[in-house]
Structures are given as structure tokens and as C-alpha cells.
Backbone bond lengths (Angstrom), bond angles and torsions (degrees), N, CA, C in turn:
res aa  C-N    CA-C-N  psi(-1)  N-CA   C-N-CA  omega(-1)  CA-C   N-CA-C  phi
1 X - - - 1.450 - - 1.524 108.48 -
2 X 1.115 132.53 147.14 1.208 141.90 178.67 1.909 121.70 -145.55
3 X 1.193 113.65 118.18 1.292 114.91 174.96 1.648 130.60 -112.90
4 X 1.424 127.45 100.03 1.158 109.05 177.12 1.441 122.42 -122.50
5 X 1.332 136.72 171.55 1.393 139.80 -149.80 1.726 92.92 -144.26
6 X 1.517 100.92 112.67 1.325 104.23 178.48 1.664 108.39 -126.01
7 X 1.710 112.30 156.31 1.774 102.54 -179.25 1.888 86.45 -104.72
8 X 1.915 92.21 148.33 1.631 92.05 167.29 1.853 84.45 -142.52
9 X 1.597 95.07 145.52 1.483 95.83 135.17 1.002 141.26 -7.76
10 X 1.769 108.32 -72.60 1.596 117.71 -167.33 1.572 101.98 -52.58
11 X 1.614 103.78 157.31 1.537 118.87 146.02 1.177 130.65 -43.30
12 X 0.770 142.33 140.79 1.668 146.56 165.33 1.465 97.07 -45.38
13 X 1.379 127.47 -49.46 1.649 113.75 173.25 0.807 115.80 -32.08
14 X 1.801 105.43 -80.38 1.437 124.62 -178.06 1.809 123.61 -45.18
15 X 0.878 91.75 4.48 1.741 90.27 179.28 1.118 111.67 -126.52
16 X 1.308 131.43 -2.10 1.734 153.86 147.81 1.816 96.18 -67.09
17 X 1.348 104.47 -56.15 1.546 92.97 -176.10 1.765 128.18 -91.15
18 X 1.305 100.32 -1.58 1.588 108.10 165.55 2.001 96.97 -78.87
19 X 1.177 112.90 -45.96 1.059 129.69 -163.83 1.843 102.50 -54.51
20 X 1.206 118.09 -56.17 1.100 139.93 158.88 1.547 123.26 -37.14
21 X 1.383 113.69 -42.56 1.544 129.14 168.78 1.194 112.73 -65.38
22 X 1.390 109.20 -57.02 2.027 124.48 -168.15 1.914 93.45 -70.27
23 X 1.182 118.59 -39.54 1.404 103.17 -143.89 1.295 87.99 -86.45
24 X 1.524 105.21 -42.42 2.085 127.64 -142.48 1.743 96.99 -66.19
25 X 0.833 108.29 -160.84 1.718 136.65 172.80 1.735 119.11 -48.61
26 X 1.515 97.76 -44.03 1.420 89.28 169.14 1.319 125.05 -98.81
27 X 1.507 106.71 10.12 1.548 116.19 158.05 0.995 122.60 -102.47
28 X 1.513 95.92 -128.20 2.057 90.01 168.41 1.534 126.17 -80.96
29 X 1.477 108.97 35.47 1.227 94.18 164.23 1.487 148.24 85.39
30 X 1.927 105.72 -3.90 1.149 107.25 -159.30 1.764 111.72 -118.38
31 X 1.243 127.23 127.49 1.629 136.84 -144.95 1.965 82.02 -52.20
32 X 1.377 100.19 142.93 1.773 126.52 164.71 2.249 78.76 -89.16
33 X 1.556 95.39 113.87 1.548 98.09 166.75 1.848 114.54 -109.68
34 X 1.811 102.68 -11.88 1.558 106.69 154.66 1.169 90.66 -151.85
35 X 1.937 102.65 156.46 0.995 130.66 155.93 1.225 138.21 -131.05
36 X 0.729 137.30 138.35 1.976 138.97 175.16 1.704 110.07 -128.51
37 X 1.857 90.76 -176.60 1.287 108.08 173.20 1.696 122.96 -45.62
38 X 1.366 111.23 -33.73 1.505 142.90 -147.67 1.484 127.39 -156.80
39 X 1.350 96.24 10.66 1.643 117.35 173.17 1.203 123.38 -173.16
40 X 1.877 93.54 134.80 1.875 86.59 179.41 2.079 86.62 -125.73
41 X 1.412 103.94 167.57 1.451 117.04 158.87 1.553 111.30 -115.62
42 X 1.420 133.38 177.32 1.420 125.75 -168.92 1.497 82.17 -162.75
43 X 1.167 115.31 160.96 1.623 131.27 167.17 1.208 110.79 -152.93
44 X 1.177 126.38 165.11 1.661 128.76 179.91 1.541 110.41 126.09
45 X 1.157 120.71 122.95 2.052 130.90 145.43 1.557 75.94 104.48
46 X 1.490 126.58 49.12 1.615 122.39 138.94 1.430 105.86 95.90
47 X 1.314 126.40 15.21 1.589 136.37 -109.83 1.665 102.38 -150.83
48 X 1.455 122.01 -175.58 1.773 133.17 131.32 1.022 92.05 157.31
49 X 1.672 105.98 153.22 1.563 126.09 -161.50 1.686 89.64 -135.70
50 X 1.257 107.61 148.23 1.305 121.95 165.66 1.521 109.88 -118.58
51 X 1.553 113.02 148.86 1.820 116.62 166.12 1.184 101.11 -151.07
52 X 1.168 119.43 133.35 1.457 164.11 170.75 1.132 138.03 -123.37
53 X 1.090 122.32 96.07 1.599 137.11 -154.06 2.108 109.60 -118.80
54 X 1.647 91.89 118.89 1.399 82.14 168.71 1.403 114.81 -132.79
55 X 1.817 114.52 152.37 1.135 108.06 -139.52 1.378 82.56 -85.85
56 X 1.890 111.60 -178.12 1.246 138.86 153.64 1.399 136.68 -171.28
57 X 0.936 138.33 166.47 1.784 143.01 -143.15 1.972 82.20 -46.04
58 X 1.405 129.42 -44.18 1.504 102.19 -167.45 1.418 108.53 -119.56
59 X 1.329 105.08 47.88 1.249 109.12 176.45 1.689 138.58 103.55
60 X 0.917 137.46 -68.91 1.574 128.09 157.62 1.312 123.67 172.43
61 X 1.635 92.40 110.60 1.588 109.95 167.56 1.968 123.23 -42.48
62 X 1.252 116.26 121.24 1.646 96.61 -169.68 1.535 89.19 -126.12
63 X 1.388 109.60 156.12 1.683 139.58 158.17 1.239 124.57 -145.18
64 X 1.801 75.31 119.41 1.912 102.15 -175.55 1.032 89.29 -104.24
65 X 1.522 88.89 148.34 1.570 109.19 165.16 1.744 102.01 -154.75
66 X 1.562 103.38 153.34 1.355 109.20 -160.20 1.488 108.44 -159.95
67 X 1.687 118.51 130.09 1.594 109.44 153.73 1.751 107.98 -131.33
68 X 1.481 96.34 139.50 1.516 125.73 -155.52 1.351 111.51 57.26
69 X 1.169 142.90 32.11 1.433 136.79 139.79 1.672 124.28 -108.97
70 X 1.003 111.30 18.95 1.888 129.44 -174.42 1.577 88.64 -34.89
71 X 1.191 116.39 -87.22 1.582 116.61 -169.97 1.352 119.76 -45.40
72 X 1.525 130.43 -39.57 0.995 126.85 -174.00 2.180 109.82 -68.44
73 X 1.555 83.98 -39.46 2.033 99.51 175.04 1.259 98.10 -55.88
74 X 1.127 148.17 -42.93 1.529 159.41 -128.52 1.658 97.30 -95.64
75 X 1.854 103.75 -60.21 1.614 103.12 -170.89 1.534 99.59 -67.63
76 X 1.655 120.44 -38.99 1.862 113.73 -162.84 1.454 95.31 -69.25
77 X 1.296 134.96 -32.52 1.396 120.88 -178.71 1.816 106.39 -65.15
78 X 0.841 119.78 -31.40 1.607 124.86 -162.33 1.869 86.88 -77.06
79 X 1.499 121.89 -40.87 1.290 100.18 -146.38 1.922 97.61 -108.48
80 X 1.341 100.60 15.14 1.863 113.69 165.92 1.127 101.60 -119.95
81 X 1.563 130.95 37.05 1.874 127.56 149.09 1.270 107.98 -90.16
């Protein structure tokens, strides 16, 4: 299991919907089983990652959390700073 808390720019949208790209269908593939304004969950390959993003004056506080996707959580945090 792995949990980390990163600050980005993006909106809390926008990091639901990057999130959605990397994880979803046209990434790796793995079912969105909730979604919101400011949060999606994903499951699939033995696995599930959660993101949760809250906004603030520069943009949005996020927390990942993940088991059997560590590496994959690792690159989407690097590429929503």
C-alpha cells in the first residue's frame, strides 16, 4: 500500500480528469468504480487507487493512495506537479 499527498496547480477537476486519462481506458485500463467533482476510485489488475483532490488559493492539494499500483501512483503524481 502506498500513500502520498502532493500540491499541483491543477484544479481539483482537472486532476480527476488527468486522473481519468492515465488510469481510465485510454490508459491503463482500469474501471473508474466512483466518481465526483474531486474524486475518482479505479480498480482492476489485483489492485485500486484512489484520488482526491482539494482545492486551494494555488490550486490543489491531492491524496493518492494505492495497492498494487505504487509505480504507476508514483509517475501520475510526478506528471500533475
Amino acid at each position: 500500500m502506498l500513500k502520498l499527498n502532493v500540491r499541483t496547480r491543477r484544479s481539483p477537476a482537472d486532476v480527476v480528469k488527468k486522473a481519468l486519462e492515465f488510469f481510465g481506458a485510454g490508459g491503463y485500463g482500469l474501471k473508474a468504480t466512483q466518481q465526483g467533482d474531486t474524486c475518482v476510485s479505479f480498480e482492476g489488475g489485483g489492485g485500486d487507487i484512489t484520488v482526491i483532490a482539494y482545492a486551494d488559493n494555488e490550486g490543489a492539494s491531492v491524496d493518492l493512495e494505492t495497492r498494487e499500483w505504487e509505480h504507476q501512483l508514483r509517475e501520475f503524481a510526478r506528471k500533475i506537479k
